[in-house]
PDB file with one MODEL, atoms N, CA, C and O in Angstrom:
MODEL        1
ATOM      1  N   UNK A   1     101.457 106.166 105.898  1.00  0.00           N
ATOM      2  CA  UNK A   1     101.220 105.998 104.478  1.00  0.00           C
ATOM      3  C   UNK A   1     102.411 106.585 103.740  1.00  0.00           C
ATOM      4  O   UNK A   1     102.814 107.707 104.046  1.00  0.00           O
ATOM      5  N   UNK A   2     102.750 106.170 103.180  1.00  0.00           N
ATOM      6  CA  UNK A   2     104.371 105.965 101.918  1.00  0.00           C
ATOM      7  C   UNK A   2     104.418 105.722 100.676  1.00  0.00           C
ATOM      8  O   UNK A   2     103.720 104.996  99.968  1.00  0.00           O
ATOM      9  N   UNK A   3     105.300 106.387 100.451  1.00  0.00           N
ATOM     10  CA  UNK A   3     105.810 105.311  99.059  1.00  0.00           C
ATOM     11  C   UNK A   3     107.106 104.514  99.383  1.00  0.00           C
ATOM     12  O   UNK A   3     107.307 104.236 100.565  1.00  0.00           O
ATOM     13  N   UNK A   4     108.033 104.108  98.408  1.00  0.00           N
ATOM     14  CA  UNK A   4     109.396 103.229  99.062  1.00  0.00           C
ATOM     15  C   UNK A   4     109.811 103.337 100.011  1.00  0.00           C
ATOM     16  O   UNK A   4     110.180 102.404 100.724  1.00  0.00           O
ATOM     17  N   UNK A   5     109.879 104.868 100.358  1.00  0.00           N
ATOM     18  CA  UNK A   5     110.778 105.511 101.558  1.00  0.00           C
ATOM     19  C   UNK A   5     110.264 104.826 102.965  1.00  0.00           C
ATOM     20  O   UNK A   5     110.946 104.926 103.984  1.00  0.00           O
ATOM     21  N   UNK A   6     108.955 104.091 102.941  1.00  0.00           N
ATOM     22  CA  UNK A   6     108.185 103.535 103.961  1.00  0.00           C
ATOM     23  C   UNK A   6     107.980 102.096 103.700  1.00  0.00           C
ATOM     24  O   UNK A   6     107.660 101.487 104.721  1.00  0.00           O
ATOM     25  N   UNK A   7     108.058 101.468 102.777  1.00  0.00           N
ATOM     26  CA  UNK A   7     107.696 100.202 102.059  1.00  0.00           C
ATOM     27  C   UNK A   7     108.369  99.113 102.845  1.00  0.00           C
ATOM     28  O   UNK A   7     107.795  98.041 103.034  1.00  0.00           O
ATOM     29  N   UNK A   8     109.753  99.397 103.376  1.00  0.00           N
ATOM     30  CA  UNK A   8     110.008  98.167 104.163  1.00  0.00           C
ATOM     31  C   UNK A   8     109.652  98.436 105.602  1.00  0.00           C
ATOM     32  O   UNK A   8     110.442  98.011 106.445  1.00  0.00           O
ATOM     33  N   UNK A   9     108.406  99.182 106.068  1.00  0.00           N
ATOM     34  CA  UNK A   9     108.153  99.048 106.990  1.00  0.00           C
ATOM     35  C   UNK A   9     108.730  99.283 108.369  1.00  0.00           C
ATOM     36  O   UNK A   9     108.217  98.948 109.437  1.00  0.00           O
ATOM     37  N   UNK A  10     110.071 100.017 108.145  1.00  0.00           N
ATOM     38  CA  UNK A  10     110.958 100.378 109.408  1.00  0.00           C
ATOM     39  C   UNK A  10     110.322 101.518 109.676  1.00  0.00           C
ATOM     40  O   UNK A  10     110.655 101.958 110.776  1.00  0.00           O
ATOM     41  N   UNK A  11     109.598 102.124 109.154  1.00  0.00           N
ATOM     42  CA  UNK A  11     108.887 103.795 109.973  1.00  0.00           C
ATOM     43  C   UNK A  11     108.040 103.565 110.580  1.00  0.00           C
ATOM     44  O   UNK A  11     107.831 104.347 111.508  1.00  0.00           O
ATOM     45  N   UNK A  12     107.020 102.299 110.396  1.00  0.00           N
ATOM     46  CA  UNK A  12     105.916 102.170 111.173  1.00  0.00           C
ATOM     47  C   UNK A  12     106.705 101.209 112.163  1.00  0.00           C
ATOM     48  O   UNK A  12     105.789 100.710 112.816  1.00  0.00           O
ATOM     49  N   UNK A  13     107.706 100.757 112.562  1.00  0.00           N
ATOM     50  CA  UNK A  13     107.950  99.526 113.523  1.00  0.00           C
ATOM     51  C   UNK A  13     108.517 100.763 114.472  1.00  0.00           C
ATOM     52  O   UNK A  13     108.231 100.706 115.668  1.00  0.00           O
ATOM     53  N   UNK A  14     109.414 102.028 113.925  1.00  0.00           N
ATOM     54  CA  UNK A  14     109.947 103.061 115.338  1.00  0.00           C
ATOM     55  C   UNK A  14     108.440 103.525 115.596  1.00  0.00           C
ATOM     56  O   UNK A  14     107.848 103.405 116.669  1.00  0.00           O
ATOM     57  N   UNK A  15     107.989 104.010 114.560  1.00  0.00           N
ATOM     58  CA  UNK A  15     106.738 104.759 115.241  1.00  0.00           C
ATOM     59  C   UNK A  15     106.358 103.977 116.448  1.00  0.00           C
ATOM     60  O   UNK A  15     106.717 104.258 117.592  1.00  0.00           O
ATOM     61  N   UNK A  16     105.548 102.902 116.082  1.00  0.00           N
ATOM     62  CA  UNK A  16     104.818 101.815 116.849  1.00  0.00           C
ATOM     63  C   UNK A  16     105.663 101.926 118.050  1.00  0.00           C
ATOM     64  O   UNK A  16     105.068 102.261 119.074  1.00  0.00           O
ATOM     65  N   UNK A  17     107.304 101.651 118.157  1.00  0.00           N
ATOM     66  CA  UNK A  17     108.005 101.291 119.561  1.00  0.00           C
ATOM     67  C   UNK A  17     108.134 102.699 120.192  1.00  0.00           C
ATOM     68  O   UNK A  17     108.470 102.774 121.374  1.00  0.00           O
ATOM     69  N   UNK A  18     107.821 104.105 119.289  1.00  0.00           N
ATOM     70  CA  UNK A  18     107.746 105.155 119.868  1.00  0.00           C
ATOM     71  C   UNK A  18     106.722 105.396 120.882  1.00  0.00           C
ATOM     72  O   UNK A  18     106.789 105.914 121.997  1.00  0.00           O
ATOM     73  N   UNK A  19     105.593 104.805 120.099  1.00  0.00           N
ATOM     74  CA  UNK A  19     104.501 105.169 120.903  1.00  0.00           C
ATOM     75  C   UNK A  19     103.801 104.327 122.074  1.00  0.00           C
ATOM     76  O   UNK A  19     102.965 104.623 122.928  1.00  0.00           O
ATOM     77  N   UNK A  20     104.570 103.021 121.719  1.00  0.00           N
ATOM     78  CA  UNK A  20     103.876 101.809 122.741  1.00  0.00           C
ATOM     79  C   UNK A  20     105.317 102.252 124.237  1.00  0.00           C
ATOM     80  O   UNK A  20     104.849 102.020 125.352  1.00  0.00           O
ATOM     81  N   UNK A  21     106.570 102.707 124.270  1.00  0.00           N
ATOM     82  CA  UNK A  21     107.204 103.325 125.496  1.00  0.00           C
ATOM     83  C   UNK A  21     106.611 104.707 125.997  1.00  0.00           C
ATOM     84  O   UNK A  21     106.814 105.089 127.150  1.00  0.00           O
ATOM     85  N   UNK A  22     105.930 105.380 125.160  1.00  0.00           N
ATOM     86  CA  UNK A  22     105.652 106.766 125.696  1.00  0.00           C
ATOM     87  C   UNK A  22     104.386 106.441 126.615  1.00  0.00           C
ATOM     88  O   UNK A  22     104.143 106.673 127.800  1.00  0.00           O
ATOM     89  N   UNK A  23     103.451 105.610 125.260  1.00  0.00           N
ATOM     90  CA  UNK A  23     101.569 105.625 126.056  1.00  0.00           C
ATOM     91  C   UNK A  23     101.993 104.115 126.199  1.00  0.00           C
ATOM     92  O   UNK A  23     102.107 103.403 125.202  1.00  0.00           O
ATOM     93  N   UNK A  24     102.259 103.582 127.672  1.00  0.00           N
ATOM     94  CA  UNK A  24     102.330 102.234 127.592  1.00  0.00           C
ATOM     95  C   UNK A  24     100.763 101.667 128.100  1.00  0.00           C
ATOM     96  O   UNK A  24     100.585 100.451 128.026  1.00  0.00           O
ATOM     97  N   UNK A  25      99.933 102.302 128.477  1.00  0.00           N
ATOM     98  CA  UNK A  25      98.720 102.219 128.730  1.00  0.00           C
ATOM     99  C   UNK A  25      97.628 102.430 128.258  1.00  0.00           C
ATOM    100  O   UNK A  25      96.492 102.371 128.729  1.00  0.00           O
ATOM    101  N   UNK A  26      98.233 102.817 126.780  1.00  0.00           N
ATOM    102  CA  UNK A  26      96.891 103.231 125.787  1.00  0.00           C
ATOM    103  C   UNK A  26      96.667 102.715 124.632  1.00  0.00           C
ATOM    104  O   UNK A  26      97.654 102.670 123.898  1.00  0.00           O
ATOM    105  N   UNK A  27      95.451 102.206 124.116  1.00  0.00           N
ATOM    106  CA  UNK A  27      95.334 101.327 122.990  1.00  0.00           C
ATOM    107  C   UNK A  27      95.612 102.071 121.766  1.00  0.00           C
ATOM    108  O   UNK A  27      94.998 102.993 121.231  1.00  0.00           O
ATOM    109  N   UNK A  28      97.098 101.213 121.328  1.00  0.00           N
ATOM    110  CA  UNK A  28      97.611 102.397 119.757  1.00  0.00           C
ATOM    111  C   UNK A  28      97.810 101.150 118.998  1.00  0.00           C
ATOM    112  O   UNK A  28      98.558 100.229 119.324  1.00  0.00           O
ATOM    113  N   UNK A  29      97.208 101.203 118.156  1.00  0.00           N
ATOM    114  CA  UNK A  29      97.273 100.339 116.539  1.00  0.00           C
ATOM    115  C   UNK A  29      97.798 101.246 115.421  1.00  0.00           C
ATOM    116  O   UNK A  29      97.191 102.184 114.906  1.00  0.00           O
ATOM    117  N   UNK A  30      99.078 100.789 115.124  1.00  0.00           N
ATOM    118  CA  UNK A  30      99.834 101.400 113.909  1.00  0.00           C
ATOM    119  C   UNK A  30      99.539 100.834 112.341  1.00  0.00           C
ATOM    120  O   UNK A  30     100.137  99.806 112.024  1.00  0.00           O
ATOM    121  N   UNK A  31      98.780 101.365 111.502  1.00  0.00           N
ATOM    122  CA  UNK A  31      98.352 100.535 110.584  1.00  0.00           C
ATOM    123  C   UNK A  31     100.074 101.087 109.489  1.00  0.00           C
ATOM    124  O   UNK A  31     100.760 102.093 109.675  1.00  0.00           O
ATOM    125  N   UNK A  32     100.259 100.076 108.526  1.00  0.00           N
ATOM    126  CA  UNK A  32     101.172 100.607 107.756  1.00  0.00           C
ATOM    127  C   UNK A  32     100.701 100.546 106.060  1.00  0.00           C
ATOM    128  O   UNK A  32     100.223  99.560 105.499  1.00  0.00           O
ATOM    129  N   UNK A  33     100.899 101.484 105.626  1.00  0.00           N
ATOM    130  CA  UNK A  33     100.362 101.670 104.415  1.00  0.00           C
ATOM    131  C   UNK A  33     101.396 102.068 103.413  1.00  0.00           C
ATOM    132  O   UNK A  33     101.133 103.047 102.714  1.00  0.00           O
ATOM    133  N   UNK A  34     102.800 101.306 103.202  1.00  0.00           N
ATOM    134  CA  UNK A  34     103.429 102.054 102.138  1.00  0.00           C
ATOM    135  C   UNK A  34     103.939 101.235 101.068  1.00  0.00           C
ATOM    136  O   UNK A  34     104.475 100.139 101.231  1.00  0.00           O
ATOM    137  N   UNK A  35     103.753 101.807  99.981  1.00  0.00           N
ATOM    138  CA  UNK A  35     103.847 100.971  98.713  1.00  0.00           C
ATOM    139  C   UNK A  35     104.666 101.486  97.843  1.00  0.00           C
ATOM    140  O   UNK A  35     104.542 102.650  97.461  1.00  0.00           O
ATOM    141  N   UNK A  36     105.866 100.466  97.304  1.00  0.00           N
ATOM    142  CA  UNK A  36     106.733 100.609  96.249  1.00  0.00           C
ATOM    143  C   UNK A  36     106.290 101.775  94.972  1.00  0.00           C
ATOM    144  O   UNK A  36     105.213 101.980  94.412  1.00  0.00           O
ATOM    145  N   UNK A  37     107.323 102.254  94.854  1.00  0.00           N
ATOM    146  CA  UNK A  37     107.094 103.023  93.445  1.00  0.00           C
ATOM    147  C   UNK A  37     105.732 104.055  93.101  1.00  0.00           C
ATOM    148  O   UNK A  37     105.402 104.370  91.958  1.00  0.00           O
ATOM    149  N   UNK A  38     104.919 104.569  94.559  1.00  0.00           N
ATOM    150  CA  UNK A  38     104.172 104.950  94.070  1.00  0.00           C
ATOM    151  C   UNK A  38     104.518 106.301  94.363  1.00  0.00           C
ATOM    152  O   UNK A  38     105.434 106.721  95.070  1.00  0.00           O
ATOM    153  N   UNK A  39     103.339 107.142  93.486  1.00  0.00           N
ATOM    154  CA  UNK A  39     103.225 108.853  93.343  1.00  0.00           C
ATOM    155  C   UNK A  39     102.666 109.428  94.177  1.00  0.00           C
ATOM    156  O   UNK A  39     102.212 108.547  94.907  1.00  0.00           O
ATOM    157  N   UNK A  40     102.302 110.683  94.686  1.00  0.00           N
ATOM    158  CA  UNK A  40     101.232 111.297  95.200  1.00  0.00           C
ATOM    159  C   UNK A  40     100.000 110.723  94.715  1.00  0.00           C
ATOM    160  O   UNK A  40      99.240 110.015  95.375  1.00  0.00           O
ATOM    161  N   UNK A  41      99.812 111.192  93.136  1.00  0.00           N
ATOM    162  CA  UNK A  41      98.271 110.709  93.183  1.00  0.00           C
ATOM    163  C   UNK A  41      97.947 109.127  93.272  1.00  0.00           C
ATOM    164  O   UNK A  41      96.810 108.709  93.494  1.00  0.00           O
ATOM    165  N   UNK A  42      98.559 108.673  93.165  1.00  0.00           N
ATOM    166  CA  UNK A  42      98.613 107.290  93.496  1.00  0.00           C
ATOM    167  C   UNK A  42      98.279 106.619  95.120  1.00  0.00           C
ATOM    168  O   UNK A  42      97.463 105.738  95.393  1.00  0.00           O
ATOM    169  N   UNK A  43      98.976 107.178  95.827  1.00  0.00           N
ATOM    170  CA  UNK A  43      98.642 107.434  97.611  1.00  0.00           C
ATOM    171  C   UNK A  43      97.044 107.714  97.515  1.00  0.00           C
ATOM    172  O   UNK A  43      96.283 106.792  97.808  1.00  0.00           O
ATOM    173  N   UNK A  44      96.584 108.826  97.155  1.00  0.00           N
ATOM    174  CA  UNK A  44      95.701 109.914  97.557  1.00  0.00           C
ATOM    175  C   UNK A  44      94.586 108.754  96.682  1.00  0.00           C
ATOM    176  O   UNK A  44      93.593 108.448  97.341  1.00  0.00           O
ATOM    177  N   UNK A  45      94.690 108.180  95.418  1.00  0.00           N
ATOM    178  CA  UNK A  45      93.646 107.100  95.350  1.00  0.00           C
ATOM    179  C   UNK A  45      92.839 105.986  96.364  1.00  0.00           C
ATOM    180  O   UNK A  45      91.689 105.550  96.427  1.00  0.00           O
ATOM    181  N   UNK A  46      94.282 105.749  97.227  1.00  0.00           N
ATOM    182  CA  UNK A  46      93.952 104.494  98.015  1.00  0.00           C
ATOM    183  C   UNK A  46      93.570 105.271  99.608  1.00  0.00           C
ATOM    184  O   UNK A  46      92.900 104.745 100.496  1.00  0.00           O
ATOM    185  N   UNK A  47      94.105 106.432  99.647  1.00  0.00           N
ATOM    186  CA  UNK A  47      94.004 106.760 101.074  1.00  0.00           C
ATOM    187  C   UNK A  47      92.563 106.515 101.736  1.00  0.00           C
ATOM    188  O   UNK A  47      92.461 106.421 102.959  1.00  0.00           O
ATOM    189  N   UNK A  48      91.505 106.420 100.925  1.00  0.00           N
ATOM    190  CA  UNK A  48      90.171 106.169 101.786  1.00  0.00           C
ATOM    191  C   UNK A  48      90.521 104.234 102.354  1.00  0.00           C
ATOM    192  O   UNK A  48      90.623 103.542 103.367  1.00  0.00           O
ATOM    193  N   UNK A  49      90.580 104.153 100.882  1.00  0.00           N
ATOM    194  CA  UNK A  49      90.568 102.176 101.534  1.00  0.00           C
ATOM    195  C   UNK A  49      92.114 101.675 102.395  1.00  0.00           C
ATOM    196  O   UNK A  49      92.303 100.604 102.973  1.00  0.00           O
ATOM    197  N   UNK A  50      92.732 102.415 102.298  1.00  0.00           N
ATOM    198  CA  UNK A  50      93.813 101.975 102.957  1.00  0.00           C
ATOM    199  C   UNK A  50      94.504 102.850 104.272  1.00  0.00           C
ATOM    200  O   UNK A  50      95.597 102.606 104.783  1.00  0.00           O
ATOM    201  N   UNK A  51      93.437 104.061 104.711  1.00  0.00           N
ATOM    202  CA  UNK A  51      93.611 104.550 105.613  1.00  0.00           C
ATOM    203  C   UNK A  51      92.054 105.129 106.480  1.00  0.00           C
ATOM    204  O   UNK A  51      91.758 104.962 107.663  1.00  0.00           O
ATOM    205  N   UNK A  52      91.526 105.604 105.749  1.00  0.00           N
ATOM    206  CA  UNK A  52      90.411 105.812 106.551  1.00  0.00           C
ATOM    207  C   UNK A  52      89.524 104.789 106.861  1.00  0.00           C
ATOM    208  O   UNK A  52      88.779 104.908 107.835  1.00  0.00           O
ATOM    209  N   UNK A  53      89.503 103.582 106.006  1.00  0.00           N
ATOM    210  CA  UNK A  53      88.637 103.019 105.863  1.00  0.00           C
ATOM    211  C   UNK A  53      88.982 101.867 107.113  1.00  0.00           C
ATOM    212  O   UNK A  53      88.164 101.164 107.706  1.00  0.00           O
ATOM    213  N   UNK A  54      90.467 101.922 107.299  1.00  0.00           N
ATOM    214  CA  UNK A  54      90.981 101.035 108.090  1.00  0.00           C
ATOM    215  C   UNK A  54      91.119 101.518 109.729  1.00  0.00           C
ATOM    216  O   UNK A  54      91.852 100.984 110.561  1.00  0.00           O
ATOM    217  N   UNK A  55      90.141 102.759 109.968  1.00  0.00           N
ATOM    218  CA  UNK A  55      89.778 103.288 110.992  1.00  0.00           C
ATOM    219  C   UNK A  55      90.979 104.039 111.905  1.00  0.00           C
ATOM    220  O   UNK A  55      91.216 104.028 113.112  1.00  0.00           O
ATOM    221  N   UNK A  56      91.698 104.772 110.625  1.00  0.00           N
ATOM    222  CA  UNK A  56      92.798 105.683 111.731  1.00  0.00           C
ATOM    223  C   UNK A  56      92.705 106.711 111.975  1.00  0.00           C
ATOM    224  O   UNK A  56      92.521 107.472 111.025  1.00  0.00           O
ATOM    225  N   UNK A  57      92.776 107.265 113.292  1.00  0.00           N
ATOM    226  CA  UNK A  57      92.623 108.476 113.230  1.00  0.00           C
ATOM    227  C   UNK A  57      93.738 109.859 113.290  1.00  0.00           C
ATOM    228  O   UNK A  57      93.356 111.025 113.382  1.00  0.00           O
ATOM    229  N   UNK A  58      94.987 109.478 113.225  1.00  0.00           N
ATOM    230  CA  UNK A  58      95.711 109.952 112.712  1.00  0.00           C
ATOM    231  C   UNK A  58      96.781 109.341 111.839  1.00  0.00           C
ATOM    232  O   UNK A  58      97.344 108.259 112.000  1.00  0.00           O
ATOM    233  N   UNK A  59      96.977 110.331 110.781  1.00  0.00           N
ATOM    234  CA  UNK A  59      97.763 109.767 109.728  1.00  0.00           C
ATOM    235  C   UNK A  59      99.240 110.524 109.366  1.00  0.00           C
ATOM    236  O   UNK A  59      99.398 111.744 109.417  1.00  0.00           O
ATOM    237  N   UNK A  60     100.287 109.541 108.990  1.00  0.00           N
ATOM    238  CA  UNK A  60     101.937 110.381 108.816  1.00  0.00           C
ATOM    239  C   UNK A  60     101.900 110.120 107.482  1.00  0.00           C
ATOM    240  O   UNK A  60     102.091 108.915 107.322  1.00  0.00           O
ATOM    241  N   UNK A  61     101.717 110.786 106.277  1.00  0.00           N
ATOM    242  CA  UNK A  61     102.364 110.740 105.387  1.00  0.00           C
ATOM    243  C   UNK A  61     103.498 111.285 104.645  1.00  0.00           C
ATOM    244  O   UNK A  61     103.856 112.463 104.635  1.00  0.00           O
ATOM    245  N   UNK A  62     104.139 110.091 103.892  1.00  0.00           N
ATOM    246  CA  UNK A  62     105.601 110.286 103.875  1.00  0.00           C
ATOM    247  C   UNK A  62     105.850 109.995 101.947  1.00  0.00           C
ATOM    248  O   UNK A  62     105.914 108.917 101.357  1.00  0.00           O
ATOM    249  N   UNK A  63     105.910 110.921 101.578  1.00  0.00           N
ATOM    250  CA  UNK A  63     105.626 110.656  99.794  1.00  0.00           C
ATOM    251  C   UNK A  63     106.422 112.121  99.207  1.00  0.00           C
ATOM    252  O   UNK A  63     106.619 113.152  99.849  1.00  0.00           O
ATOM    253  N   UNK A  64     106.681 111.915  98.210  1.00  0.00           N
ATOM    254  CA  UNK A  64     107.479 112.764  96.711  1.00  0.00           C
ATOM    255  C   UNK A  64     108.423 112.263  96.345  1.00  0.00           C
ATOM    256  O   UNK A  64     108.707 112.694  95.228  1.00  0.00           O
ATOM    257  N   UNK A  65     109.254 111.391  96.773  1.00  0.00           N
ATOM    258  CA  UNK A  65     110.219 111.173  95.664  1.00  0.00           C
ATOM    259  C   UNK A  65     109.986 110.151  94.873  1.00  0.00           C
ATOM    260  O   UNK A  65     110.954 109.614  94.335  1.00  0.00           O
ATOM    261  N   UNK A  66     109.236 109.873  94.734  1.00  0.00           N
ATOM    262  CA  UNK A  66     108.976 109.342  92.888  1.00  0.00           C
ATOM    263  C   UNK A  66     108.562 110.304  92.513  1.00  0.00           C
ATOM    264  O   UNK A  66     108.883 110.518  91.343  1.00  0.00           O
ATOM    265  N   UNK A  67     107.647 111.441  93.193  1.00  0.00           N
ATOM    266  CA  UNK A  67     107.157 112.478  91.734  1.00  0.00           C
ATOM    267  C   UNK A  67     108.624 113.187  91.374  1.00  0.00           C
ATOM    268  O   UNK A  67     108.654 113.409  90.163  1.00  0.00           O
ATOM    269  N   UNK A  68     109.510 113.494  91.852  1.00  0.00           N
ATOM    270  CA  UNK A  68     110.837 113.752  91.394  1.00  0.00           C
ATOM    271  C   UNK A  68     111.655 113.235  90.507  1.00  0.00           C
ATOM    272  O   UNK A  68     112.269 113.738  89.566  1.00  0.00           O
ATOM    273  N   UNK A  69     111.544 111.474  91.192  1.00  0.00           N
ATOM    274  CA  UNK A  69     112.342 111.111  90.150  1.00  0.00           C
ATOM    275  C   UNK A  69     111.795 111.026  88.576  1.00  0.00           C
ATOM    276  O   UNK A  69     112.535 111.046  87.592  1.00  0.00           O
ATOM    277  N   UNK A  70     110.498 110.938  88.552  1.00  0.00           N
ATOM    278  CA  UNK A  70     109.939 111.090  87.870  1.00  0.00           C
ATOM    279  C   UNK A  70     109.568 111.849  87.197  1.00  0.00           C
ATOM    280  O   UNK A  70     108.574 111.518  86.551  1.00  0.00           O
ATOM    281  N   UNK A  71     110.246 113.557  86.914  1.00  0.00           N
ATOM    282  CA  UNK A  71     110.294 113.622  86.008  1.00  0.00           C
ATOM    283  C   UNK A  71     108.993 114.850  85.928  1.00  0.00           C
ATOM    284  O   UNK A  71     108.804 115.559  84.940  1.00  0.00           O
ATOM    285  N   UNK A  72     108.168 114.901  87.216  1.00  0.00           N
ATOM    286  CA  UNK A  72     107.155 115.452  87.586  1.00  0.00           C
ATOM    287  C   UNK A  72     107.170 116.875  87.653  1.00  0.00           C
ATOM    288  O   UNK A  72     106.171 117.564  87.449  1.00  0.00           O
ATOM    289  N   UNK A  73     108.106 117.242  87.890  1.00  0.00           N
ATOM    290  CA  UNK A  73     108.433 118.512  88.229  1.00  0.00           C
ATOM    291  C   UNK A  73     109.156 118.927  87.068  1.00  0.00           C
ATOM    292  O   UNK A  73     109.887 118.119  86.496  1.00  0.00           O
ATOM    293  N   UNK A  74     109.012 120.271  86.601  1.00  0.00           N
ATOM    294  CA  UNK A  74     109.691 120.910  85.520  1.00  0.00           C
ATOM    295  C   UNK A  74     110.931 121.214  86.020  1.00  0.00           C
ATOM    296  O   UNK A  74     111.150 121.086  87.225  1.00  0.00           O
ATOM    297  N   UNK A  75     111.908 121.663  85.133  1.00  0.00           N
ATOM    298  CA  UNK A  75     112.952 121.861  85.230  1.00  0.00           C
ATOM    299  C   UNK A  75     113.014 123.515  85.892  1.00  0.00           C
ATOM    300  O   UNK A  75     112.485 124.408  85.231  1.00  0.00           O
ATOM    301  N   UNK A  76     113.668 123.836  87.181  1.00  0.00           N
ATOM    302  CA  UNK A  76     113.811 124.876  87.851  1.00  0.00           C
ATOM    303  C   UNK A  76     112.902 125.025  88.758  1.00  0.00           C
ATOM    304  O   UNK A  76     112.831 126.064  89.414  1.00  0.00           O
ATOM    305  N   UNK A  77     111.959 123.865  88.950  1.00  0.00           N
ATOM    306  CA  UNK A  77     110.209 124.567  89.863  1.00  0.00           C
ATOM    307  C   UNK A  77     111.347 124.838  91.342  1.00  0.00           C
ATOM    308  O   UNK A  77     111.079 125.906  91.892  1.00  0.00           O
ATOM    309  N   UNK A  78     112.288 124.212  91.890  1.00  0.00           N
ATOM    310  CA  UNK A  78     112.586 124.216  92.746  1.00  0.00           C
ATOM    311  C   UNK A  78     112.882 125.682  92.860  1.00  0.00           C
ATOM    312  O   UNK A  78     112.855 126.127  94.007  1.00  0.00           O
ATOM    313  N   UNK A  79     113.191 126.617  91.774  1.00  0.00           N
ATOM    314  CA  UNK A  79     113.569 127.960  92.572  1.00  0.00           C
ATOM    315  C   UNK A  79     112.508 129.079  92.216  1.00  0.00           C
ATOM    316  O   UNK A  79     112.764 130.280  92.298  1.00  0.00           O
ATOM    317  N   UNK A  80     111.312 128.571  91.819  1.00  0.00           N
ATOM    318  CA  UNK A  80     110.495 129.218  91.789  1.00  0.00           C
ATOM    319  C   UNK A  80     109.875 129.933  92.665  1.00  0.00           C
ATOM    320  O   UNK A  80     108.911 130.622  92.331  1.00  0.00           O
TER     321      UNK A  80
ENDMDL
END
């Protein structure tokens, strides 16, 4: 689950070839869930229907830089 940084789908295609050479004998379904331009809370809306609901039982999420670019963060939080 993503935002852009995942959207074209190259993280779930290594994952997937990561895991189908390691467990070549074990049933692994890589669901991919990442969508353009979105936020944290934006993810965390859909995460039931677009991750739990879609029966995974483990999940990589990969999200913040839109809340950055965006403007989300005050000025200095980083050295807080």
């Amino acid at each position: 689950m993503g935002d852009s940084l995942t959207n074209a789908a190259e993280y779930a295609i290594y994952v997937n070839a990561f895991l189908k050479t390691r467990f070549p004998n074990e049933k692994i379904k890589v669901i991919y869930a990442g969508t353009d331009g979105e936020r944290t809370v934006d993810m965390f809306a859909r995460y039931q229907s677009d991750v739990i609901d879609q029966g995974a039982t483990e999940v990589y999420i990969l999200f913040g830089a839109n809340d950055i670019n965006r403007g989300l963060y005050p000025t200095g939080a980083e050295s807080d």
